[in-house]
C-alpha positions, 0 to 999 in steps of 0.5 A, a space after each residue: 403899976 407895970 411889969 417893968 415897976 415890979 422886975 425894976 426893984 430886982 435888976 436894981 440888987 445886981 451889979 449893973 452890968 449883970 442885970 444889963 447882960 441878965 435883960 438882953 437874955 431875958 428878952 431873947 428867951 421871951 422873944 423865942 416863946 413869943 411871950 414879949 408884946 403881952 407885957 408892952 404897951 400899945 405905942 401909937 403910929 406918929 410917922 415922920 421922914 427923916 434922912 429919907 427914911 420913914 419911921 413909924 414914929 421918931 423916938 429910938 433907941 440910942 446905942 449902947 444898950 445892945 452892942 451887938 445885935 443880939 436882942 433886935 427883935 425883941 426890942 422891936 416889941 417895944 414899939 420904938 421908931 427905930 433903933 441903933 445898935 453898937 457901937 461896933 469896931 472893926 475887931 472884937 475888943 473887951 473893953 474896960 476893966 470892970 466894974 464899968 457900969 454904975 447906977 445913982 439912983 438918987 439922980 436917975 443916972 448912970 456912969 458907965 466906962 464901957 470901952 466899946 466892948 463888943 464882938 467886933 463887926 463880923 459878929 455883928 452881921 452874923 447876928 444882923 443876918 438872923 434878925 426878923 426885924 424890918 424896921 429902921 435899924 442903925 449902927 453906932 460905929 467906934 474905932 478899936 481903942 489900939 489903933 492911932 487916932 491918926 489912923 482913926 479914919 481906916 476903922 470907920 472906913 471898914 465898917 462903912 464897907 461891910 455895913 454898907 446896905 445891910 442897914 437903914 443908916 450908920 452913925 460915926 461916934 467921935 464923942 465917947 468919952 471911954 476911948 483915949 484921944 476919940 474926942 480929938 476927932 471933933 477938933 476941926 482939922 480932924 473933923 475935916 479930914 474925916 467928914 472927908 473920907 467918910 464922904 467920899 466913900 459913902 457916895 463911892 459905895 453909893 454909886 456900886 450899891 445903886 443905894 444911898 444909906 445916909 451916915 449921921 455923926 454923934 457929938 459930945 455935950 460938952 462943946 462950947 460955942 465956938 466948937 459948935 459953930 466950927 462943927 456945924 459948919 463943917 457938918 453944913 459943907 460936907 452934908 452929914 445925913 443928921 447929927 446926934 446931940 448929944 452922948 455922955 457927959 464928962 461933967 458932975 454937976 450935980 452928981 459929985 457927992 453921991 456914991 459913985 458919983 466921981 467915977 470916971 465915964 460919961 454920965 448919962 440920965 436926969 443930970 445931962 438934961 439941960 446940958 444936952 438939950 443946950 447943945 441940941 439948941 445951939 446945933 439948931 440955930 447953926 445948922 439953920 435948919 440944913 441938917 436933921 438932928 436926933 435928940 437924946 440925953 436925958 429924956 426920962 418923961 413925955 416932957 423931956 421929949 417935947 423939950 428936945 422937939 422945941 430945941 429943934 429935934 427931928 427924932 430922939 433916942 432914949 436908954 438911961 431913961 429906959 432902965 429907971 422907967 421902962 418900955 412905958 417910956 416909949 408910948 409917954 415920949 410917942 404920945 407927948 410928941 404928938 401934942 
């Protein structure tokens, strides 16, 4: 049994965002006494280039977990290949009302309607700045919920300016299904127009920063054939970095009779397995192989890793997974990967 199977049981008892918010302290306070990599489990090396980065090994944290870089080292310490932050706007916001966050443990899931609450980006680099952590790190970027969609652009313009070089990549998240109209921009038209922008300021900062820092986009799992062929081949023309497949879920499939299980939000966990894992399939044929793709989605095991690795994942991302199992999560998905 490990630490985390003993602590689980009391986070559990909590409301979830308080156990969420209790954690990330937790591990500051342990990361300062130097008392965090005794309770982690030995991950093993499996190096892969990715983007043009190199990554010890190619399971990473997925967004959400720590909104404003406030516990990067000691996330460190649990042996993850990379890890995202964020997601970050360009002003600080508090997001939805809460409750926000809840847990259906039967379905080792959660549903959250967080809103992109964070800081706002200042605060993000001040935190950034302090950081030890030399490893792969990315930044998830959201537009603030008050500005138009059709303005959409501006916000992740900005971020792409002050983060530009201070990190290894930056991922453009048009797909949480928490901000009001964010899922119109995977529509072509607006896909179009903002792959565009994104493009040419990247290879504009490129050229003053004498640097190239790639920019990934995350995108929904729920997409139907048609929209996904639009995507990729948009994604193919512009050259987008990576695509990451996929964020929460609209769908209850599964979940509708449990407690909780019609709030509104994204769903994340066990129940959006196959529709991830679907979606990151139907990527893989359309992209022919041009754009790497990051996995995440309900990986809860080893298996679940090697899953996304068959439909086509260059690296994966884990953080529902992450509470129910904990940091012997990561060494199970590392090892699996490796066979």
């Amino acid at each position: 049994m490990s630490t985390y199977d003993l602590v689980r049981p009391l986070l559990f008892r909590l409301d979830p965002e308080t156990a969420h918010n209790l954690t990330l302290a937790g591990l500051r306070f342990l990361e300062k006494l130097d008392l965090v990599e005794p309770f982690m489990p030995n991950v093993p090396p499996l190096p892969r280039r990715v983007m043009g980065l190199d990554f010890p090994n190619p399971v990473g944290l997925a967004a959400g977990l720590d909104k404003n870089g406030e516990a990067i080292d000691a996330l460190a310490r649990f042996g993850f290949g990379f890890i995202e932050v964020g997601a970050v706007t360009p002003r600080p916001q508090p997001g939805n009302p809460r409750p926000r966050m809840f847990r259906l443990p039967q379905a080792k899931a959660i549903i959250n309607r967080m809103g992109f609450n964070n800081l706002g980006v200042h605060h993000l680099l001040a935190n950034l700045e302090r950081t030890a952590y030399k490893g792969i790190l990315g930044v998830n970027l959201g537009k603030n919920f008050d500005t138009p969609i059709e303005k959409a652009a501006d916000d992740y313009l900005i971020l792409l300016d002050k983060l530009y070089g201070r990190v290894s990549f930056v991922t453009v998240n048009i797909s949480s299904p928490n901000t009001k109209n964010l899922r119109a921009l995977q529509s072509t038209e607006e896909l179009d127009l903002l792959l565009r922008a994104i493009k040419a300021r990247q290879a504009d900062l490129a050229q003053r920063h004498g640097s190239y820092m790639p920019v990934a986009v995350k995108i929904a799992p729920d997409l139907d054939d048609a929209q996904i062929d639009a995507m990729a081949a948009l994604f193919r023309r512009h050259r987008v970095d990576a695509v990451m497949a996929t964020n929460t879920t609209l769908s209850r499939e599964g979940v509708e009779y449990l407690r909780h299980g019609k709030e509104a939000g994204g769903l994340s966990g066990r129940p959006l397995r196959e529709k991830s894992t679907r979606v990151l399939a139907a990527f893989h044929r359309a992209l022919g192989g041009e754009v790497p793709l990051i996995g995440s989605g309900g990986i809860m095991s080893g298996d679940d890793a090697r899953e996304k690795r068959n439909a086509g994942a260059d690296l994966i991302q884990i953080y529902t997974g992450l509470i129910y199992r904990g940091p012997e999560l990561v060494r199970d998905c590392v090892e699996a990967l490796g066979t």
